[in-house]
N, C-alpha and C positions, 0 to 999 in steps of 0.2 A: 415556667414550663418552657422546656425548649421546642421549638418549631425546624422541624427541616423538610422542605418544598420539596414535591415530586418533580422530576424534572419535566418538561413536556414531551408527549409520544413524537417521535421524528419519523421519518417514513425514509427508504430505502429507494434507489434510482439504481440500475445501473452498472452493477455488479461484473469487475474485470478481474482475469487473470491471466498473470502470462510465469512458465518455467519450461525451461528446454522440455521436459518430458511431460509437460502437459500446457502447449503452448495456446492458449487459449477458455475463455470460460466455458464456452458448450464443451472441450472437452475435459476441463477440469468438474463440471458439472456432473457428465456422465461417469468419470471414472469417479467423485465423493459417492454417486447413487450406487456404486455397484457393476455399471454398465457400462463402463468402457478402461479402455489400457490403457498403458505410458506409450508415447510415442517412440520407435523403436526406427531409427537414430530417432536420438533426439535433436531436435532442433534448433537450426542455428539462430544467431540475436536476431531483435525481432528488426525492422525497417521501418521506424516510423516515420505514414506521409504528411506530419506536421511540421517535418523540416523539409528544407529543399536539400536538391539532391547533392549539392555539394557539403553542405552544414550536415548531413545525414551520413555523406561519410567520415566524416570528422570525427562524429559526437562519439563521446568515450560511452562503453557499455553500459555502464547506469544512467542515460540519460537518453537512449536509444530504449531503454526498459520501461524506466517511467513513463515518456511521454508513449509508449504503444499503450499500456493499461490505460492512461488519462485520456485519449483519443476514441480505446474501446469503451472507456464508463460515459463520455458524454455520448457518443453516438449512440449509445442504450438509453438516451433523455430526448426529450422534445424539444432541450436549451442549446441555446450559442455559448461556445465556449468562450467568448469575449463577452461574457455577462456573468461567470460561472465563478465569483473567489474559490481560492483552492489553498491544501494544505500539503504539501510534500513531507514524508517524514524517513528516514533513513538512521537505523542506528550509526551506520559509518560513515557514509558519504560512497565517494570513490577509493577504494583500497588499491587499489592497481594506482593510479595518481601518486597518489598519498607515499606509497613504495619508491615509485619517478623521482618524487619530488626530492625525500630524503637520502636519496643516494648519490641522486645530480648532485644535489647540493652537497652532499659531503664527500663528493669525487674529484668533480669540476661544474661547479657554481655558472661558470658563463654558458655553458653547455644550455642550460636551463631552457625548454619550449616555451617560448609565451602563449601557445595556445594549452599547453597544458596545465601550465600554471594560472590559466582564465578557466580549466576546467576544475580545477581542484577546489574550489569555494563549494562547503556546504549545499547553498542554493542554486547550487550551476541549474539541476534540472528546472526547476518551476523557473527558472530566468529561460529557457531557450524554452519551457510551455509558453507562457507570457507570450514572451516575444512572437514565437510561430502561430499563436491563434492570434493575436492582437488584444489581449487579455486586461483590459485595464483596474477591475476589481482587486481587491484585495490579495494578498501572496503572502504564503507564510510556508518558510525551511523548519520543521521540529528535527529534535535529537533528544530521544532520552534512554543512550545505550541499551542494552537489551529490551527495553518495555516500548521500543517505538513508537512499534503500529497503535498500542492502547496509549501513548498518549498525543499519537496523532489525531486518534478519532476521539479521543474526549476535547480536544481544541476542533475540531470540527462542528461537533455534538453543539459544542458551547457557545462555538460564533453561530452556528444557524437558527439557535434557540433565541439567542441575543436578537439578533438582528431579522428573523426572519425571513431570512434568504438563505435560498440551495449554496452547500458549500461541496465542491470536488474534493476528496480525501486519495490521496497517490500515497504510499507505501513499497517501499522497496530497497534491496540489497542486492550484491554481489561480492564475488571469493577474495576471502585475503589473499596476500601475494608478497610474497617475502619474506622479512624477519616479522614484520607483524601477525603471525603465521604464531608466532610463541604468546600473544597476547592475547589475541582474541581469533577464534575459529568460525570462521566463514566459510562455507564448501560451493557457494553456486549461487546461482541467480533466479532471483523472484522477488515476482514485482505485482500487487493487487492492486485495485481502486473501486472507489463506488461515490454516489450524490447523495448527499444526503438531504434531504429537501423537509420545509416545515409542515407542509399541509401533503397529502395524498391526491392522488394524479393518476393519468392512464397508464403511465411508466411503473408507478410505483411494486415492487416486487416483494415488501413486508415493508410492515410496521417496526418501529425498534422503540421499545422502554429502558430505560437505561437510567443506573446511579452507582453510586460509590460504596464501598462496602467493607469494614474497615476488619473484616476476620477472613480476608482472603489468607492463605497459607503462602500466596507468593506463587505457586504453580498454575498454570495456566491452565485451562480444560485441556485436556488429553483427545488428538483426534483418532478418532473410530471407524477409518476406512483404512485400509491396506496402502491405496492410493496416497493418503495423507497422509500414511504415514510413514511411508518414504521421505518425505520431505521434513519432517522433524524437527530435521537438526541441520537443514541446508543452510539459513541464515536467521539471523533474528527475525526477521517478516515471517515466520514460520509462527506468532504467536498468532497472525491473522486466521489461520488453516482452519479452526472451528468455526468461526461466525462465516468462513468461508463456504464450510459443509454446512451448517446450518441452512444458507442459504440458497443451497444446492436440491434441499429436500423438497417434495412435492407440496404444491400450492397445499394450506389446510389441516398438514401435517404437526402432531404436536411436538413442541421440541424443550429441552433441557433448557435452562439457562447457561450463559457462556460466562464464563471469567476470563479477563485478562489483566493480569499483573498490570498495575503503575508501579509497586515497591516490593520490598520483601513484607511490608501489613497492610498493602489496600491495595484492589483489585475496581474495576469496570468490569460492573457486571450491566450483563444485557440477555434481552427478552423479546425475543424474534415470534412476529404471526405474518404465517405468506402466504402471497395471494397471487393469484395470474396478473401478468401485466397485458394491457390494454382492454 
């Protein structure tokens, strides 16, 4: 007889969002409920105060994105960020870089920025998190093209379960830019985060059940706000947008389960109950 383990219930900390027109989770919250609009301009990158202010104007825009969500999910916790392992996950990394990088180079090679080519690594973000909270825990850069965010937070899921400690989950993208423009369509920038923590707390803002499910169809739940669903098709972090609104809806409320793709035949599925935090 085969045996396959429930995984264990994880509990929810924390919950960040940041996109030009909905820059922030209170009003990404109100606009998934129904109650609130896209910011009109929208907004410019965000400023995050984990760098200093020289290294803050440096840092190329996905890492000015990351570390604002990562700064908003801890401050939604009772933890120090230098105690907090965390997961960054990005289908692309920096696309604008990436653009730099190969044209320098197939132009004029000596040309080349060394600061931009220290930002073009994968892990640039969670390296200049680290570094700016004083972070000595665990660090890990994911990439699993289009299925990111779901296989960010199943390596999240799976060290906190492991190890019994809160893990920081970061998610995020930004617009292609160039000829990579013909391979893969990027339109904008967004960037989530949340704690995922093993026991329940005064933070905690749901419970989460979660496993693997191998008749997923490959499509991700479909979001069901007007709000979210402008954003679609802005970048791959757009698979986050359900467990996003899920967690948007009111304490108590019953909800769907979510899918999100790992492949074209297995899916993370997850099982959201919310509660008031504190």
């Amino acid at each position: 007889m085969n045996y396959t383990p429930t995984p264990p219930t994880l509990y929810i900390e924390g919950p960040a969002f940041w996109t030009p027109t909905l820059p922030g989770w209170e009003a990404a919250r109100a606009a998934f409920r129904g109650e609130g609009a896209l910011a009109d301009p929208p907004a410019k990158r965000p400023s995050p105060q984990v760098l200093a202010p020289a290294e803050r104007r440096r840092a190329p825009d996905t890492v000015a994105l990351a570390l604002e969500v990562a700064a908003a999910a801890i401050a939604g916790t009772d933890r120090n960020a230098a105690d907090v392992p965390c997961v960054f996950t990005s289908a692309h990394g920096d696309l604008s870089i990436n653009d730099y990088m190969c044209s320098t180079l197939a132009g004029d090679p000596k040309m080349l920025s060394p600061t931009k080519f220290h930002n073009s690594v994968h892990n640039a973000a969670v390296g200049y998190w680290t570094i700016g909270t004083g972070c000595m825990a665990a660090s890990n850069a994911v990439s699993a093209y289009g299925h990111s965010f779901a296989a960010g937070l199943l390596e999240a899921a799976v060290q906190c379960a492991a190890d019994q400690m809160p893990v920081l989950l970061v998610g995020y993208d930004a617009p292609t830019v160039g000829p990579l423009a013909s391979v893969t369509d990027s339109r904008g920038l967004l960037a989530v985060a949340l704690v995922i923590a093993p026991e329940r707390t005064a933070r905690t803002v749901a419970s989460l059940d979660w496993s693997l499910v191998g008749d997923a169809s490959g499509t991700p739940t479909a979001p069901r706000s007007a709000a979210a669903a402008t954003l679609k098709d802005i970048n791959p972090m757009a698979d986050a947008l359900p467990l996003f609104e899920a967690l948007a809806q009111a304490p108590g409320s019953a909800d769907a389960p979510v899918d999100l793709p790992l492949s074209a035949a297995l899916a993370l599925r997850l099982r959201l109950r919310l509660q008031a935090a504190g």
